[in-house]
N, C-alpha and C positions, 0 to 999 in steps of 0.2 A: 504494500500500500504506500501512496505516495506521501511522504513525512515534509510536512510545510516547517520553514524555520523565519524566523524574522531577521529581517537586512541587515548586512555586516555593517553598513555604515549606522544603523542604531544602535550597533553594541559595541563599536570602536564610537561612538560617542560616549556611551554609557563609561567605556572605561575611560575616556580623558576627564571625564566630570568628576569620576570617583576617586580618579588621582586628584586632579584637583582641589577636588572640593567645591569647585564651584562652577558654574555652568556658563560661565561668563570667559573663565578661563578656558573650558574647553573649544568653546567657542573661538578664539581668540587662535588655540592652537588647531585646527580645521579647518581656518577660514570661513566660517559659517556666522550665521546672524544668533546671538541669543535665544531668539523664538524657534529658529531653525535644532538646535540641541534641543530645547524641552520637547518640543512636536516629536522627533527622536525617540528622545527616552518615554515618553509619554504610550508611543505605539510599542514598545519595548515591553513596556508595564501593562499594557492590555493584551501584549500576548499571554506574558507569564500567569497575569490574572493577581498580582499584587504590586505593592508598589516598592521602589528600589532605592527612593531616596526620600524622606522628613526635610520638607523646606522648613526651617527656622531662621527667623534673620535676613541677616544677606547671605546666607549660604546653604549648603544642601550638606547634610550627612545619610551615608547612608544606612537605611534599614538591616536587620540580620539576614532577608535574603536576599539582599543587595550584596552587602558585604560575603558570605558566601559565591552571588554569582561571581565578582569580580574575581574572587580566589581564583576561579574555575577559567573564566573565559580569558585572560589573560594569556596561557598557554595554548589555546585554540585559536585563539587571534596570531600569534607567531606564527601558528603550526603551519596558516594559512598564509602566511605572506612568507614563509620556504616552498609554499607550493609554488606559489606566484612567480618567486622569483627564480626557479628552478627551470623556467621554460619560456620565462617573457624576455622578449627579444635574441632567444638560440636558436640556431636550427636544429631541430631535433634530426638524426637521423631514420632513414627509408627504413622500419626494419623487414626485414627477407627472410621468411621459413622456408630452408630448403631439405625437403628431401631426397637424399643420397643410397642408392644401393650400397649394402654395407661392403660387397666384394671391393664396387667401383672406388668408396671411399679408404678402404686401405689401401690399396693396389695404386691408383691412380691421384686421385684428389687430394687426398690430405700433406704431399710433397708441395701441393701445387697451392694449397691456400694463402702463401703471403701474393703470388700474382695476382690470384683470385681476387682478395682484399686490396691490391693496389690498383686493380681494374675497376672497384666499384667502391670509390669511396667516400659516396653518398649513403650507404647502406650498414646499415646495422643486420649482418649474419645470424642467423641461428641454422644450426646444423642437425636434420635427424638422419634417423635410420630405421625408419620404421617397416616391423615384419610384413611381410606380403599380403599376407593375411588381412590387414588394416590399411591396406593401399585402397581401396573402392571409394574414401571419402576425402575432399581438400577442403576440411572444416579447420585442421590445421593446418593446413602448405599452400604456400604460394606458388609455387614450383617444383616439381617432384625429377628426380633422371632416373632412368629405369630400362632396365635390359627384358626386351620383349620382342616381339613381333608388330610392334604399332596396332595394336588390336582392341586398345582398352577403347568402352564405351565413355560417353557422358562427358570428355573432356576434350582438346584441344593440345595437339603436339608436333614436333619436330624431330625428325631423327638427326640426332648429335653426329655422327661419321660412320661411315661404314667400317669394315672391321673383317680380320681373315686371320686365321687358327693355322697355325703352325707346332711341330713337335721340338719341343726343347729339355737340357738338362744340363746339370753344373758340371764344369769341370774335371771336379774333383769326385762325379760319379762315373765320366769317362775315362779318367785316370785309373779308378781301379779293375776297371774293366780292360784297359788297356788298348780304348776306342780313340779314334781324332776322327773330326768332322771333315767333308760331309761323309755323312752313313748312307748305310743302303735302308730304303724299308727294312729290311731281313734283319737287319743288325740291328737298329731302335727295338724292332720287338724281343729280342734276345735280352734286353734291359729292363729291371723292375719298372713296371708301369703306373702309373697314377691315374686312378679314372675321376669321375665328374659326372654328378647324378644328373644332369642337365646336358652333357655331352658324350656322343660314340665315336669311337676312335674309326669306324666305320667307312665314313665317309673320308677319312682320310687317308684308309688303306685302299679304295677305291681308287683316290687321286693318284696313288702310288703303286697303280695296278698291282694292286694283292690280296688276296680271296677273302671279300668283304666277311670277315669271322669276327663275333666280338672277343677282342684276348684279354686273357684274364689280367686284373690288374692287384698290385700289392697291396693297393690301398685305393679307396673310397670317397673322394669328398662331396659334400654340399655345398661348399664355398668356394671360388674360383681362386681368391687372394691366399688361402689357406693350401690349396695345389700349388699355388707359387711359391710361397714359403719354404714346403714340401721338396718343392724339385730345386731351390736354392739350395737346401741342407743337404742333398744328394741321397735323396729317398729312393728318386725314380726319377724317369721318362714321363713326360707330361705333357697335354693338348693345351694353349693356352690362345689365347684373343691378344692381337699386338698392343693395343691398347693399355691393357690389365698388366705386360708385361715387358714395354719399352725398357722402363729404367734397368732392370735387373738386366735387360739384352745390353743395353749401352753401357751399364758397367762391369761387363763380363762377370755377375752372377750365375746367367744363364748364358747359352748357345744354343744356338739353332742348331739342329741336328743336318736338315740337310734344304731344298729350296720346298720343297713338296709345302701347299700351302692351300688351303679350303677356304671359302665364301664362310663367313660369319652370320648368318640369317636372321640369328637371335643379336639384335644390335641394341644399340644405347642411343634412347629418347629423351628429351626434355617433353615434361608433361605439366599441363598448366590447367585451373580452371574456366570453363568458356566465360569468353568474353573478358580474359589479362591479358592478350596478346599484346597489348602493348605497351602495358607494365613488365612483364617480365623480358622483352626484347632483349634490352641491353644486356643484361644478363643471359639469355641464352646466346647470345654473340659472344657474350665472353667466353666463353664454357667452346661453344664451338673451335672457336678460334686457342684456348688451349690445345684443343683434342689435335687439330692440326697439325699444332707445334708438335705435337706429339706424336704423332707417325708421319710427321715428313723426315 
């Protein structure tokens, strides 16, 4: 229910009078006419429904529940002119809920958030990672990126870059094996493998004419950034998106095993609620224009 309160400028009267003492004073410090404070405190006192000051004399003391409100509204009157002045005359910053695929934020984005931040720096960030599960609604997000098939209902998007899956592993897992690149197909599957509940190595023995088999792999994951990890530490052999796994390539964490190289289908969107296209623009151009940087 809607809670009526009586005007700040009758109870920052109320309180110069009660400092003062006299109404004549308060007036004096307001710049206001004599008549103009009583009119004030007057509607002051027909809110609360009693009265706040005993005119005696030429001066005004206050009543006990005057003297109580004063205690009281003194610290409310501050409270309110930190609000005030906490925003009058700044510019507040844009702020930006973005939701982030959790792979794509480890793998990819979170290297990249002081550009990110230096690119839009009008905006106040907020960063989630919200499960899939809970992706149907942008009651919180202003922008969502997401590795899909551009297929989501109800919203409005851009595919971020396209994207091609190649077989990679560290070093120092060829080393024990006693491999140097490039490999033959024959030779990568001779190497513990790394699967990816969202990916078949299928299509890529295809590429590499080899009899589309699924082969068994060491390990399992659901998280693509967690296979990188994985094939960094020299677990396995692993299918990865160039994207998710530029940097570890450019700084010889990982190698490519050999050029054999697949179309990405499942690629990475910028996803907006209809009708922000043109609030979130500048921001998906940034975002674009990383991913570039990023596989040229």
């Amino acid at each position: 229910m809607y809670k009526r309160y009586p005007s700040v400028q009758s109870m920052n009267a109320f309180i110069q009078a009660a400092r003062s003492g006299s109404f004549s004073s308060a007036a004096r410090r307001l710049d206001l006419t004599h008549s103009a404070i009583s009119q004030q405190i007057r509607s002051l006192e027909d809110f609360i429904g009693q009265p706040l000051f005993v005119r005696e004399g030429g001066g005004s003391n206050l009543t006990d529940a005057g003297q109580l409100f004063a205690s009281v509204l003194s610290d409310g009157l501050a409270q309110i002119d930190r609000a005030l002045s906490s925003v009058k005359n700044r510019s507040v910053a844009q702020r930006l809920t973005l939701d982030v695929d959790s792979e794509l934020a480890q793998s990819w984005l979170n290297p990249r958030l002081p550009q990110l931040l230096d690119l839009l720096p009008d905006h106040e960030v907020v960063l989630l990672s919200m499960p899939r599960t809970d992706r149907s609604s942008f009651e919180r997000v202003d922008l969502a990126l997401r590795y899909g098939y551009g297929d989501w209902e109800d919203c409005e998007m851009t595919q971020i870059c396209g994207d091609s899956v190649r077989a990679v592993a560290s070093p120092a897992l060829l080393e024990r094996h006693g491999l140097q690149v490039p490999m033959t197909p024959a030779q990568v599957l001779e190497l513990p493998l790394l699967g990816y509940t969202r990916r078949s190595w299928i299509p890529w023995l295809e590429a590499s004419e080899m009899a589309p088999s699924e082969p068994a792999a060491r390990v399992i994951f659901d998280n693509a950034a967690n296979l990188i990890a994985a094939a960094e530490a020299g677990v396995g052999a692993g299918l990865v998106r160039g994207l998710l796994a530029a940097d570890a390539l450019r700084s010889g964490r990982l190698v490519a095993l050999n050029d054999t190289t697949i179309a990405a289908h499942y690629n990475l969107y910028a996803v907006w609620p209809p009708g922000q296209a043109e609030r979130v623009a500048p921001v998906v151009e940034v975002i674009k224009a990383l991913a570039r940087q990023t596989l040229s």
